[in-house]
N, C-alpha and C positions, 0 to 999 in steps of 0.2 A: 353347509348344505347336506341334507340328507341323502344318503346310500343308497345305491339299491341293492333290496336285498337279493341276495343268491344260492339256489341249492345247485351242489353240483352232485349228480351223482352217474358214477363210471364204475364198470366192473372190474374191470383192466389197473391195476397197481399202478406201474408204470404211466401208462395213456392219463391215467387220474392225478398221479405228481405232476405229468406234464401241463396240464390244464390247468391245475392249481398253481400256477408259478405263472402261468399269464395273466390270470383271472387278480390274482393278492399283489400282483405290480400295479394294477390300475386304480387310483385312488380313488376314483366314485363308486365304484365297486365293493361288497362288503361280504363274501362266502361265509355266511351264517353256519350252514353245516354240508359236510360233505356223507354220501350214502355210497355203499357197492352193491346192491341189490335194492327188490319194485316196494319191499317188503321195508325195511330199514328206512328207504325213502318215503314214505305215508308216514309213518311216525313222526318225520323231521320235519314234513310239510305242516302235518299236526300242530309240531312244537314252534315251530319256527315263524308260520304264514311268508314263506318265500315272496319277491317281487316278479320271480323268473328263476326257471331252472333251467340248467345247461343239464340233458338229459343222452346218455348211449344206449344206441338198440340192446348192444351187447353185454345182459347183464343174465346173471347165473340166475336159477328156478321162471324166472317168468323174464319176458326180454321186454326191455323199455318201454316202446311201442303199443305191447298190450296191457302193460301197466299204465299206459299214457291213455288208452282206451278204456280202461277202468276209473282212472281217477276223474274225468274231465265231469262225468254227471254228476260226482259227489260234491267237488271242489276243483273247479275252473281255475287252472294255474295256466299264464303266460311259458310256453316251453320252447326251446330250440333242442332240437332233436340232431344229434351224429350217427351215423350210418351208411353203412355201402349205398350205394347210389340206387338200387333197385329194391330198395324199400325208402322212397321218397313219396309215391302218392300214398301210400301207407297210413306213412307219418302223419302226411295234414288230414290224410281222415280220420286219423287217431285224436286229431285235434293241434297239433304244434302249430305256433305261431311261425316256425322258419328252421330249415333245412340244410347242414352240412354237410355232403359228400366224403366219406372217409371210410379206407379199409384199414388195411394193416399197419399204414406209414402214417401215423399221426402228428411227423412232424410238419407235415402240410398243414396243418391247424393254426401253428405261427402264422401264416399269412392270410386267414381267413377273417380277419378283423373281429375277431370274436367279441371281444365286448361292447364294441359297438353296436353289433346284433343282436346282443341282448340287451341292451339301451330301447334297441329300438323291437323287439319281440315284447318287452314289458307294456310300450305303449305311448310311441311317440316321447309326451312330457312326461315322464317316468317321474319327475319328481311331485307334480301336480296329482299324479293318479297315487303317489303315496303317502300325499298326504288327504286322499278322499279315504283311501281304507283305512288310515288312521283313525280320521272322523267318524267311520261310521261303529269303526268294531269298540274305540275306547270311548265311552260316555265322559262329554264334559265335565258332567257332576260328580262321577267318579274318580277323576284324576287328581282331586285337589281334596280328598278325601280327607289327609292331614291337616288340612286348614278350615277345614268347619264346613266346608259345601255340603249342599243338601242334598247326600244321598239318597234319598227316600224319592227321587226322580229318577230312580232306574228301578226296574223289578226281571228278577228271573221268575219262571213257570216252568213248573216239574209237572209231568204226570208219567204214571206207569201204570201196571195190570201184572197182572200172571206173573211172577218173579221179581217183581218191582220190591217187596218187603226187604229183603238182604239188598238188591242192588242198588237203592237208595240210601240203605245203609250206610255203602260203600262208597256214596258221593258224598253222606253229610260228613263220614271222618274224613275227608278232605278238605275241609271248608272252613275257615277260619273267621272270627266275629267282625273281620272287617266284610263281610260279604254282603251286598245290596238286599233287601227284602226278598223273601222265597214266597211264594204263595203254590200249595201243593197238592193235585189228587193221586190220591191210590185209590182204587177201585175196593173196596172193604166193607161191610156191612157193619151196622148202627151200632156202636158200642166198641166196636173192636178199633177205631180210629184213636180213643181216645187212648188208650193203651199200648197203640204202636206209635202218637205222637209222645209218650213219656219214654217207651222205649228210644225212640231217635235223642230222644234230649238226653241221653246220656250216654250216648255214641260218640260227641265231639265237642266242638266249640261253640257251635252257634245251638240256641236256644229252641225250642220245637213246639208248639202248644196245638190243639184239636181250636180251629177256627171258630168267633161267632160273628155275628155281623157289629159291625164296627170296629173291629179291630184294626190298628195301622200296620201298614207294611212296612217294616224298619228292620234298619242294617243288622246283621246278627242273629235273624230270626226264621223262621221257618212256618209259616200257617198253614196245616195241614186241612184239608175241607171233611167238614163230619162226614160219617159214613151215610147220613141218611136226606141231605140237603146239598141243594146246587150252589156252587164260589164262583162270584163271580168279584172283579174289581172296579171300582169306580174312584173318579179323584175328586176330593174334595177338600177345599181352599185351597189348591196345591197337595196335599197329601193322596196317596194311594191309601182307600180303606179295600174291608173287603163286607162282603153283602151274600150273608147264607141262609138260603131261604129252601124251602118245601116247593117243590116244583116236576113237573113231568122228567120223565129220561130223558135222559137227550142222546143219541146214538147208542141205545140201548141202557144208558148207565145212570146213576144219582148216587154219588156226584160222576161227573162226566167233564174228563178231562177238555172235549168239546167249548164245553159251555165254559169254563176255564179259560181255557186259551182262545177263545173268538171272544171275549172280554177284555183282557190283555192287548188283542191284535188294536182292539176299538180305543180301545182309553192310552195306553202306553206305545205303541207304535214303534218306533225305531228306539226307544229306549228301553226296551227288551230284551231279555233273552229267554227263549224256552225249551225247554229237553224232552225227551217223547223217549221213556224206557221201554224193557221190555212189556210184551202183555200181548195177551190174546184180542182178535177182532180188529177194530180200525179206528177207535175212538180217539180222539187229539191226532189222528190226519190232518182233518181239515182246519180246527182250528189254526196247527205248527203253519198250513201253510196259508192261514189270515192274517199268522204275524209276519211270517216272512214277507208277503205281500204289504206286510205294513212299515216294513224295514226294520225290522227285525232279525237278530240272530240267530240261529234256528241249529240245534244239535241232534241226530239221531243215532242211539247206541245200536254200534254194529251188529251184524249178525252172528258172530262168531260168540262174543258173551251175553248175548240174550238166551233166557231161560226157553223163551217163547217169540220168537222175531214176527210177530203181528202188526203190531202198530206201527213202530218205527220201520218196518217194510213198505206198508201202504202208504205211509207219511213219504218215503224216500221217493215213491215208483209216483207218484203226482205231484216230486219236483219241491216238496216244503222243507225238504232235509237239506243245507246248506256241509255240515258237515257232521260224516258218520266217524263214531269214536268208539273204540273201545271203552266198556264198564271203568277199570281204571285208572283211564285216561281223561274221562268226561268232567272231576273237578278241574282239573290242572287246566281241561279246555277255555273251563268259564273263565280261569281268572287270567285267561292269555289275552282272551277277550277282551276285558275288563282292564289290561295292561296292570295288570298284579301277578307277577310271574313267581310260581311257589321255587 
């Protein structure tokens, strides 16, 4: 039977060995990773995709709570929350699913049935709801990769702007030939596409070419959309091609990451993923959130390493961003996704 998974994070040494010694006795329980601060804990949740976190107010630079209040719009995590008693309505409007009473004396925690609370803060049949996020985040056709499955039924969508030339860069050297079809805008003018898809081709592993229409979308590759025509994707016999044509702006751009990703959201749906880089304006907002709406995976680079936090702001703040990543982190995300863990 599958585990559920668990973040525990505590700031308190001590209170933290003592937690982790109830939590690693219980055999359906599986403490994926443990955090001591809000900051160290985003990254694990990141890496990890927790079932449930066992989370303390009392944690150094930011305290649980408001950490718990920052993460819920980005990434909606199942939590139980420990804390003095007078920050209990706090909590649940912070968003936790269930509430421990505890000051100082944490050996009271022994008798608070703790893992069963977090059995049941994940979601009733914990196992049932584990393996729907299985399904949704790892693509069938992805997983049997090894044995001939027809990857060419998943596609990732990139688009950036303003700062997007290096920090796509910085996603393709992480990316390795086993990676599902790319299909990609940067916002660039006519001729210079061609030129930054040779440059990416020799940045990493996967191959990079300036798009034309008919091209297929296959494992390994990257079709960047001309600077001067609209990419859009369509499947035919089963394949994802793609289709670049001369056409009006579309939220101001040609190519336009929009037109992009509302193509993807229509033909590819939940076999999706798409990333919305740095860049100025709001363009691939709407589409990120046509896919997400289509069940779709949906990534948005933070604001902290955006050159320009335009798009992926706008995309976040009407709800299309599922999870915001840091620049460095955003391969590693997809292939977590993907259940290909670098």
């Amino acid at each position: 039977m599958e585990k559920l998974k668990v973040l525990l994070v505590v700031g308190n040494l001590e209170m933290r060995r003592h937690l982790s010694g109830i939590l690693y006795a219980d055999p359906d329980l599986d403490v994926v990773a443990e955090a001591n601060n809000a900051y160290m804990a985003r990254d694990k949740i990141i890496e990890y995709d927790p079932d449930v976190m066992l989370l303390c107010h009392d944690l150094p630079r930011m305290s649980g709570i408001t950490f718990l209040g920052k993460l819920m719009p980005q990434r909606s995590t199942a939590t139980l929350v420990i804390a003095e008693p007078q920050f209990e309505d706090e909590a649940y409007r912070a968003g936790a699913k269930d509430f421990i009473a505890c000051g100082d004396n944490y050996e009271i925690l022994a008798h608070e049935n703790i893992c069963n609370r977090l059995r049941k803060a994940a979601g009733g049949d914990w196992f049932a709801a584990a393996k729907r996020v299985s399904a949704l985040t790892v693509p069938h056709t992805f997983r049997n990769v090894g044995n001939g499955a027809d990857v060419t039924t998943s596609v990732i969508a990139i688009g950036a702007s303003t700062g997007g030339t290096e920090a796509i860069a910085t996603v393709v050297r992480g990316l390795r030939k086993d990676i599902p079809g790319i299909v990609m805008v940067q916002h660039m003018p006519e001729g210079y596409t061609q030129m930054y898809a040779h440059r990416l081709d020799n940045e990493g592993e996967v191959s990079v070419k300036e798009a034309v229409s008919g091209d297929v979308v296959k494992p390994g590759q990257i079709l960047l959309a001309p600077g001067d025509k609209q990419m859009r994707i369509v499947k035919i016999n089963g394949r994802y091609q793609v289709e670049c044509k001369h056409g009006p702006r579309v939220t101001g751009h040609c190519p336009s990451v929009d037109a992009l990703f509302e193509s993807v959201a229509r033909v590819a749906g939940k076999e999706a993923i798409g990333v919305l880089m740095t860049g100025m304006g709001s363009d691939g907002a709407k589409g990120l959130l046509a896919m997400k709406n289509a069940g779709a995976r949906t990534i948005g680079q933070d604001e902290k390493t955006c050159i320009v936090y335009g798009m992926p702001k706008v995309a976040y703040e009407i709800g299309a961003v599922k999870w915001q990543v840091p620049l460095d982190q955003i391969a590693q995300k997809i292939y977590y996704l993907l259940d290909k863990r670098q």
